[in-house]
C-alpha positions as CSV (number, residue, x, y, z in Angstrom):
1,X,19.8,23.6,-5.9
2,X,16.0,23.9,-7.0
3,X,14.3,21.2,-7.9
4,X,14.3,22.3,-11.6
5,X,18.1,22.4,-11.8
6,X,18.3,18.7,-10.6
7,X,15.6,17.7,-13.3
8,X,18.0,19.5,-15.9
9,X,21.7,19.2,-14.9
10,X,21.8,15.7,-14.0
11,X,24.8,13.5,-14.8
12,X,24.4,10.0,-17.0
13,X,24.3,7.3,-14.9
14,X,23.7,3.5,-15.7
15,X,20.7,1.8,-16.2
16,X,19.0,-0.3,-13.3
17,X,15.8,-1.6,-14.9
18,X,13.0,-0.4,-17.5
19,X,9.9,-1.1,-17.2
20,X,6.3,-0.6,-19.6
21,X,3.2,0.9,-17.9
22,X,-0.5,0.7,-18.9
23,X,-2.2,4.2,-18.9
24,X,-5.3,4.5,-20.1
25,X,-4.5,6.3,-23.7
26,X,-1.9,2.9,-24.0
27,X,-2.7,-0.1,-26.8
28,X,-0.7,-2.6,-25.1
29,X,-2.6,-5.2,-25.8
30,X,-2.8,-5.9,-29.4
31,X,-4.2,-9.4,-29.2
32,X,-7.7,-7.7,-28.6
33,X,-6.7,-4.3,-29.7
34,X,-7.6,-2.3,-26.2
35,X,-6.0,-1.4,-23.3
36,X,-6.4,-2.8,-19.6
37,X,-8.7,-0.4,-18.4
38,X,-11.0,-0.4,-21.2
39,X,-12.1,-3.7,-20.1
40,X,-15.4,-3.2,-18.4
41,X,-14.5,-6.3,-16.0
42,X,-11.4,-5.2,-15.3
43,X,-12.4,-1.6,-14.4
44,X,-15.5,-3.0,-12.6
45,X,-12.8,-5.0,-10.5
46,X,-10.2,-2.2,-9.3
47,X,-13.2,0.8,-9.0
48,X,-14.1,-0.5,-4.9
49,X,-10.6,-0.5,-4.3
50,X,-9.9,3.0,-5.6
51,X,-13.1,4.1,-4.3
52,X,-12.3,3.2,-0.7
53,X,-8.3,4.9,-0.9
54,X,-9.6,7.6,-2.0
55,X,-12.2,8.3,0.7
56,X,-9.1,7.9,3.3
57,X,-8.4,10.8,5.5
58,X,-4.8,11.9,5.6
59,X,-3.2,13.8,8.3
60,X,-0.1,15.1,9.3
61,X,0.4,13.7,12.5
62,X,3.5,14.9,15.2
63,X,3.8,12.2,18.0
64,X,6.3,12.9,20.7
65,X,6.6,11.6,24.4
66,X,3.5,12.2,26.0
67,X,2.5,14.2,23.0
68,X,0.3,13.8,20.0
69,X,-0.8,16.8,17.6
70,X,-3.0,16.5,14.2
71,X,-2.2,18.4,11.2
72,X,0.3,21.2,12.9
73,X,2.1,22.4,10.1
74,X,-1.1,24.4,7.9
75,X,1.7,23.8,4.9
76,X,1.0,20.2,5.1
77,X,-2.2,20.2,5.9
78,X,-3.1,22.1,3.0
79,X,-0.8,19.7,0.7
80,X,-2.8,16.7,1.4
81,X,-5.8,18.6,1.1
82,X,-5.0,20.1,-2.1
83,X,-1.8,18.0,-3.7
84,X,-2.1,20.3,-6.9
85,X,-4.3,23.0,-8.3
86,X,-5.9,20.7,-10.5
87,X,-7.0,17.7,-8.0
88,X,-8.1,17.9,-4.4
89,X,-7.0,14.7,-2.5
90,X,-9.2,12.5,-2.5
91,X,-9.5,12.5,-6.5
92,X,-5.0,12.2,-5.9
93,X,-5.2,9.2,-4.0
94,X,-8.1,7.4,-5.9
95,X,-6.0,7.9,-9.3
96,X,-2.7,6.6,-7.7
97,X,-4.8,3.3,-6.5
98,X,-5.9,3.2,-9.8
99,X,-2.5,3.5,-11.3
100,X,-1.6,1.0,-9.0
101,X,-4.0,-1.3,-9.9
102,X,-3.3,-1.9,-13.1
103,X,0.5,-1.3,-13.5
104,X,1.7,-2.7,-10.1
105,X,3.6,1.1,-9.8
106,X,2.2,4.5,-9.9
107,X,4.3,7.5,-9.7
108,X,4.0,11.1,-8.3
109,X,6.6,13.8,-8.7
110,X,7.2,15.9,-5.7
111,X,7.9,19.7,-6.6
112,X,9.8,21.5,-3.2
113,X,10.0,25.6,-2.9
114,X,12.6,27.4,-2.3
115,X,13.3,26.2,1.1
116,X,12.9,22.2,-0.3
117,X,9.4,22.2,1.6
118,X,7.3,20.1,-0.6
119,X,4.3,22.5,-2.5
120,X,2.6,20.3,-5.2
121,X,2.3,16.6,-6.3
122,X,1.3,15.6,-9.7
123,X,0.5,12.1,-10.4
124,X,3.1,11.1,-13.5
125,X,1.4,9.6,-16.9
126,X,4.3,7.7,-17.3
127,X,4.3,4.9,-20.4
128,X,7.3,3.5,-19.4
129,X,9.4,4.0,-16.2
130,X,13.5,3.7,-16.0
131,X,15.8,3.8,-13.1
132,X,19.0,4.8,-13.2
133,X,22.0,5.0,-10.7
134,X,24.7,8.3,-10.9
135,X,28.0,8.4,-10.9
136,X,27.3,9.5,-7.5
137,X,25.6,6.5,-6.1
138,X,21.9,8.4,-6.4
139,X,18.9,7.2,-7.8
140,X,17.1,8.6,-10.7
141,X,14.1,8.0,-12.6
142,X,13.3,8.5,-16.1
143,X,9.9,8.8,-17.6
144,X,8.4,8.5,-20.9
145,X,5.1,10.4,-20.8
146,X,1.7,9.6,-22.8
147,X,2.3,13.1,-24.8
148,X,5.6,11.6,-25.7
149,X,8.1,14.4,-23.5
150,X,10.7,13.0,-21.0
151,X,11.0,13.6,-17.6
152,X,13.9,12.8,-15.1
153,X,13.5,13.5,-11.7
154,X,15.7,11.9,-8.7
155,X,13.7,9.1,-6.6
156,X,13.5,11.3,-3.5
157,X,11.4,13.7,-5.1
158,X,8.8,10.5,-6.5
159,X,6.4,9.1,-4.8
160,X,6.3,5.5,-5.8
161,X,3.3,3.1,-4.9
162,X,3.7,-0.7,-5.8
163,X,2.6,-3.9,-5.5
164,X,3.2,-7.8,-6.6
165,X,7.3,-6.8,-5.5
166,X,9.1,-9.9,-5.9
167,X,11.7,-9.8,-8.8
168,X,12.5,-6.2,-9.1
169,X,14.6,-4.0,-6.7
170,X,12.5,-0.5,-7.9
171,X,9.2,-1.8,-9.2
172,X,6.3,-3.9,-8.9
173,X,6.0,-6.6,-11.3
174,X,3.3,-5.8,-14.0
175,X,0.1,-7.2,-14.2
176,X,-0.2,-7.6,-18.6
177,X,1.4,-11.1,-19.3
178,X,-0.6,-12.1,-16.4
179,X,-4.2,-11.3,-17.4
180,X,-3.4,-11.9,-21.2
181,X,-5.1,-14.8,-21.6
182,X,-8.0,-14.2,-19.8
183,X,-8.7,-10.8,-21.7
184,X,-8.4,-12.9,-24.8
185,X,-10.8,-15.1,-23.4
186,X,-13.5,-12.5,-22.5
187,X,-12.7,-10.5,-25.6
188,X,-13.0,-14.1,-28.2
189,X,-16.6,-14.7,-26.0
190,X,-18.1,-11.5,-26.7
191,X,-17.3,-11.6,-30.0
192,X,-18.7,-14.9,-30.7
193,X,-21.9,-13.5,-29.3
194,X,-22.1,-10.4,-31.3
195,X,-21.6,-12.4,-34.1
196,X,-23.9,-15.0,-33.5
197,X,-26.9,-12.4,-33.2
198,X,-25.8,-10.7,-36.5
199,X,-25.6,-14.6,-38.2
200,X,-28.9,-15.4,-36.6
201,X,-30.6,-12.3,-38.9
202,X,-28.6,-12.9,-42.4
203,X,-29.9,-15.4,-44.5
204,X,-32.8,-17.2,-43.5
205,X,-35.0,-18.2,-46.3
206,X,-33.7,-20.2,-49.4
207,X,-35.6,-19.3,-52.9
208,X,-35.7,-22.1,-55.6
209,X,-36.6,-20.8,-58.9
210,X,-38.4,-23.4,-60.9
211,X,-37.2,-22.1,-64.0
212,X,-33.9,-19.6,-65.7
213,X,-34.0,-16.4,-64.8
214,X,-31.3,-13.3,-65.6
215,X,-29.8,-12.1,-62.7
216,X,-32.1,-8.6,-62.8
217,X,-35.2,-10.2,-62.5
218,X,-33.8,-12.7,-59.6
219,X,-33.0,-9.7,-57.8
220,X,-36.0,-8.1,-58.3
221,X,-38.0,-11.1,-57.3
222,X,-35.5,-11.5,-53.7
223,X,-36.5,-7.6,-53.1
224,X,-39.9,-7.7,-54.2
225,X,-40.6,-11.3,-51.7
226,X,-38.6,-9.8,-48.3
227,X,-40.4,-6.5,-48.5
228,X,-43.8,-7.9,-49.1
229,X,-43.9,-11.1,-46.7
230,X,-41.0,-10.8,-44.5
231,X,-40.9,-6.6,-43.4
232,X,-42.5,-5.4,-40.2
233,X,-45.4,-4.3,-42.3
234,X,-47.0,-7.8,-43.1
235,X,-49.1,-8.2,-40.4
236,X,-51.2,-11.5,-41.4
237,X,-48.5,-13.9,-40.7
238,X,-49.4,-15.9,-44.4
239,X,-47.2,-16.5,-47.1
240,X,-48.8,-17.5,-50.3
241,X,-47.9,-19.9,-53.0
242,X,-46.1,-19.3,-56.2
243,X,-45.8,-21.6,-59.0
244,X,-42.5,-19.3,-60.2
245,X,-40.7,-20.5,-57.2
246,X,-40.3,-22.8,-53.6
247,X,-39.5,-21.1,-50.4
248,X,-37.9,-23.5,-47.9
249,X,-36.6,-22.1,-44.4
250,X,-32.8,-22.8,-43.6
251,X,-32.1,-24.9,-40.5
252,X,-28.4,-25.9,-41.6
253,X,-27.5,-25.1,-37.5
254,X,-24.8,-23.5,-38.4
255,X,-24.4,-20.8,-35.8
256,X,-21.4,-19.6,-34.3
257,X,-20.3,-21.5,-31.4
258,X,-20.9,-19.7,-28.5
259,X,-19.4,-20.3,-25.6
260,X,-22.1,-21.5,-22.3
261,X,-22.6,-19.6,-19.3
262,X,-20.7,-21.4,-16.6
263,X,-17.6,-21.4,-18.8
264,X,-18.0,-17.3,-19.6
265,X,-18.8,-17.2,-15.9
266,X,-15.7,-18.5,-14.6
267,X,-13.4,-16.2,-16.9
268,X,-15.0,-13.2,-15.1
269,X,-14.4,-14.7,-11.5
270,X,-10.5,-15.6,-12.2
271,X,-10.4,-11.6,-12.6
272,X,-12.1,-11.1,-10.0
273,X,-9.8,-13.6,-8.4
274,X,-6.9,-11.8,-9.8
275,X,-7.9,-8.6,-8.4
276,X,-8.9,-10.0,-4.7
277,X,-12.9,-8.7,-5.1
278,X,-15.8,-11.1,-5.7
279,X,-19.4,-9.9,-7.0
280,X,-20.4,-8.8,-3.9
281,X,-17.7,-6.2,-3.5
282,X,-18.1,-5.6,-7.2
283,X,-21.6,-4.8,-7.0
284,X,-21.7,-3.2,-3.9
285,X,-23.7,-5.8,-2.0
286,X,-21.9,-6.9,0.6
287,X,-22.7,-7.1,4.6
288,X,-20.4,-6.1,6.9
289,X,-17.9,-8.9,7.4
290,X,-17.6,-9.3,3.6
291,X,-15.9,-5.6,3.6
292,X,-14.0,-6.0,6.5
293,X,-12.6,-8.9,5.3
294,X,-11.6,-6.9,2.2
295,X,-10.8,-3.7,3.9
296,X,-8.2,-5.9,5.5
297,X,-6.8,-8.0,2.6
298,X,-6.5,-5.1,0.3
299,X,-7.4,-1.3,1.4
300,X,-5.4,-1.8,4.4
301,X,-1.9,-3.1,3.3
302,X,-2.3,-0.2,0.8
303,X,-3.1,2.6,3.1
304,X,-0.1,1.7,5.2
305,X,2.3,1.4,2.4
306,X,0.8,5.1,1.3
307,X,1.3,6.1,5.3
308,X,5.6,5.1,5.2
309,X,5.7,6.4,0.8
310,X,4.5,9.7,1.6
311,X,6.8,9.3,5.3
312,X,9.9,9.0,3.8
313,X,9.4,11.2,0.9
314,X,7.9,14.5,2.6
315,X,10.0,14.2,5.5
316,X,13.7,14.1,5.9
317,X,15.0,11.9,8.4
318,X,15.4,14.8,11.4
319,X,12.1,15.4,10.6
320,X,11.0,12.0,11.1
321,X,13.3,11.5,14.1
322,X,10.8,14.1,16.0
323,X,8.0,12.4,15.1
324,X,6.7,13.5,12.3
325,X,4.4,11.3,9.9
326,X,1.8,10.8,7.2
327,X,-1.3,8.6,8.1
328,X,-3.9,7.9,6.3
329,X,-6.9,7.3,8.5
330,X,-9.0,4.5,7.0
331,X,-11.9,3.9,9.4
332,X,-13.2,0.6,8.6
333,X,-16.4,1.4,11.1
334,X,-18.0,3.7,8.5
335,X,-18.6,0.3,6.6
336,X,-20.3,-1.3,9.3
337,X,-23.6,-1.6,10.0
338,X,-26.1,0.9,11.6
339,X,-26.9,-1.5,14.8
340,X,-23.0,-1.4,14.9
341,X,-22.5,1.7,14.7
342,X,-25.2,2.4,17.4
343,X,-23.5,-0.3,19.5
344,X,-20.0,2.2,19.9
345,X,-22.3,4.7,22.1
346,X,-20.5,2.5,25.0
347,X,-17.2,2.7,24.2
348,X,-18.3,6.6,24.4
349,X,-19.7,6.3,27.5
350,X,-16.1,5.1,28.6
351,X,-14.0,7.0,27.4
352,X,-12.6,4.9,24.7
353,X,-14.1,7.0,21.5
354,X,-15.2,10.7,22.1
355,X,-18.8,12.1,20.9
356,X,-17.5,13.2,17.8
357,X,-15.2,10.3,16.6
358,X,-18.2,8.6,17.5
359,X,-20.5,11.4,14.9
360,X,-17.6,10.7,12.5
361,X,-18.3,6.7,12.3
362,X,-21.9,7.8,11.7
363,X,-21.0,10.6,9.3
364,X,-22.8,13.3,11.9
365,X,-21.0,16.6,11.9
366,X,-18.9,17.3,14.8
367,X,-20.0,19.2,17.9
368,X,-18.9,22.2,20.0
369,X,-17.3,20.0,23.4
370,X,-17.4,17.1,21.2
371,X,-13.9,16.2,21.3
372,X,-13.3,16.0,25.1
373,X,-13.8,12.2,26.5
374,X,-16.5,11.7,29.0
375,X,-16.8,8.6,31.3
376,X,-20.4,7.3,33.1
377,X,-20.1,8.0,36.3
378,X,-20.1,4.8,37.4
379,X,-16.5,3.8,35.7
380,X,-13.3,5.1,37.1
381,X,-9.6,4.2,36.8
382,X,-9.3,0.8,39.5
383,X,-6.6,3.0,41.2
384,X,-8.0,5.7,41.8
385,X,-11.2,3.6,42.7
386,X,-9.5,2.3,45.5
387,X,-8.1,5.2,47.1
388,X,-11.3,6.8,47.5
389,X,-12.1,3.8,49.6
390,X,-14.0,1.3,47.2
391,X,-15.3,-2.2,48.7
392,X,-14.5,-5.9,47.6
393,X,-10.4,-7.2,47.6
């Protein structure tokens, strides 16, 4: 049965669990009237991550006893390169991390030829996300998509990336009540600020008539006094004296409160806390141990729970039984320095990286020969050392 026919002919089954998503199009939040990701913080926060997944290598990889082969069916190869005609992969696997990110669950639908070889993925807009169990004991999911169509697809055929998984059997739990308060926060501060500035250039003068005026010639006398003495155009800087009226300045300090600094400060960095980055991730200013302390707390855990997703879901079980796998190759090196870097030439000189794994780390191209070890000569196996007669016990 095709993959269409599944979507299609599906029996009714009984509800597991529903669960809301935030896509970018969603107003979920209607405390400040925006969405999740159109809060600069918040996007600032999850771009590094999304960044670095999506600048991870995948391969196909085929590992059997005394055997190990990269990419060997062109097929797949060719599906991680290009999961859809609309996205290569790397743009695929940075908009799943973002997904991720800010629902705690992305989705990918799966779509098999006619020998149930997988062909395409396309990341699912999902709003909200339903799974549901068949008469049959299967699993299906049910989306509601941002254009408003349905979409039902069994859970073999999805793709599903998650994270904070703690109550739910199926999904992640989601991030909105969680940062509620601290967008309302952030969105109350700027606010106060934006209307602070417009208060500070409203009413500033006060005008005391010394005697009864109509209303017309009050107005005329306001118009006539801000365009002459207080416009861009009066460059002297004097004010002169009127026997019609008094012109006092008001200092009533009654400016919107606006909240200091430290205090606007510290809402940033409990999102930042949230989302496991600090202002030198953020910003891009970090030495080497400050990302490889964060490739290891976030990108990592990540890339391997994209390495078993993408597993299980390509790859039946026989073909996992000979070996077959997804991994997504997530060199932390490239992040490290260039005296680093430089450093690995030994581990090339032994054997332990070849010349162009070691051009790889420093983003050389590769070579012809390039991927055959080489060894000084002054290293050998200890066995076989010994044999040829070496010295010492």
């Amino acid at each position: 049965m095709s993959w269409l026919q599944r979507v299609f002919s599906r029996r009714r089954g009984e509800t597991v669990m529903r669960v809301k998503l935030i896509t970018e199009e969603g107003g979920w939040y209607r405390a400040w009237d925006g969405s999740l990701y159109q809060s600069d913080i918040v996007r600032s926060a999850i771009r590094p991550k999304s960044k670095a997944i999506g600048k991870l290598t995948a391969m196909h990889i085929r590992e059997t006893a005394g055997e190990l082969k990269v990419n060997p069916e062109p097929y797949m190869r060719m599906l991680l390169e290009e999961p859809n005609p609309y996205s290569g992969g790397q743009m695929f696997r940075e908009r799943l991390a973002t997904l991720v990110q800010l629902n705690n669950n992305a989705f990918a639908q799966i779509i098999r030829d006619q020998d149930g070889l997988p062909a395409q993925m396309y990341i699912i807009p999902a709003v909200t996300a339903e799974a549901t169990v068949t008469d049959d004991g299967q699993l299906w999911m049910r989306f509601r998509l941002s254009n408003g169509k349905a979409l039902e697809l069994p859970y073999s055929d999805v793709i599903h990336i998650r994270d904070d998984y703690a109550d739910h059997d199926v999904f992640g739990m989601p991030k909105a009540e969680a940062l509620r308060a601290l967008l309302e926060v952030i969105n109350a501060t700027d606010q106060s600020i934006v209307q602070a500035v417009k208060r500070s250039a409203f009413i500033r003068w006060l005008l005391k008539f010394r005697q009864q005026l109509r209303a017309d010639d009050i107005k005329k006398f306001v118009e006539d006094f801000s365009r002459d003495y207080l416009s861009l155009e009066n460059e002297t800087g004097i004010l002169p004296q009127d026997g019609r009226f008094e012109v006092e300045p008001l200092r009533d300090g009654g400016q919107q409160f606006v909240p200091p600094s430290p205090l606007q400060q510290r809402a940033v960095e409990r999102i930042y806390s949230f989302f496991r980055v600090n202002e030198a991730i953020v910003q891009a200013k970090y030495d080497e141990n400050q990302w490889l302390a964060y490739y290891e707390a976030e990108i990592a855990p990540l890339a391997q729970q994209m390495s078993e997703e993408f597993t299980r879901k390509l790859f039946s079980r026989r073909e996992r039984g000979f070996g077959n796998r997804i991994v997504f190759d997530a060199t932390a090196l490239t992040f490290a320095s260039m005296r680093t870097k430089l450093g690995l030439v030994q581990m090339v000189d032994r054997g332990a990286l070849t010349p162009n794994e070691w051009r790889r780390i420093l983003n050389l191209p590769p070579i012809e020969g390039g991927d055959q070890p080489i060894r000084r000569l002054d290293t050998d196996v200890v066995s076989d050392w010994a044999e040829r007669g070496g010295g010492g016990e």
